[in-house]
C-alpha positions, 0 to 999 in steps of 0.5 A: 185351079187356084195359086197358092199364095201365103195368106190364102185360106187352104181348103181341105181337098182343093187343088192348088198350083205351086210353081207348075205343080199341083198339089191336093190339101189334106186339112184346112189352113191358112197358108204360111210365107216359107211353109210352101206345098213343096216343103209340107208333105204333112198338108199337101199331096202332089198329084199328077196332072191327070188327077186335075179335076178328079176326086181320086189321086 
């Protein structure tokens, strides 16, 4: 699973880690500093630790 950090190229579906949790993309981007997984429903889902490594939420 990959961090997120700002200036990363988020990929539509991966699974990126913020602060402990996981988080699906829902689009392409680039990640912005101050627009975190947590603070952007519109681009990210959180999923649960069981989802980790599985195409289905």
């Amino acid at each position: 699973m990959t961090t997120w950090e700002p200036g990363i190229f988020v990929m539509h579906g991966m699974v990126y880690e913020h602060q402990g949790r996981a988080y699906r993309a829902r689009y392409g981007h680039t990640a912005l500093e101050g627009y975190p997984p947590d603070k952007t429903p519109d681009l990210f889902d959180p999923i649960s630790p069981k989802a980790v490594g599985s195409s289905h939420t």
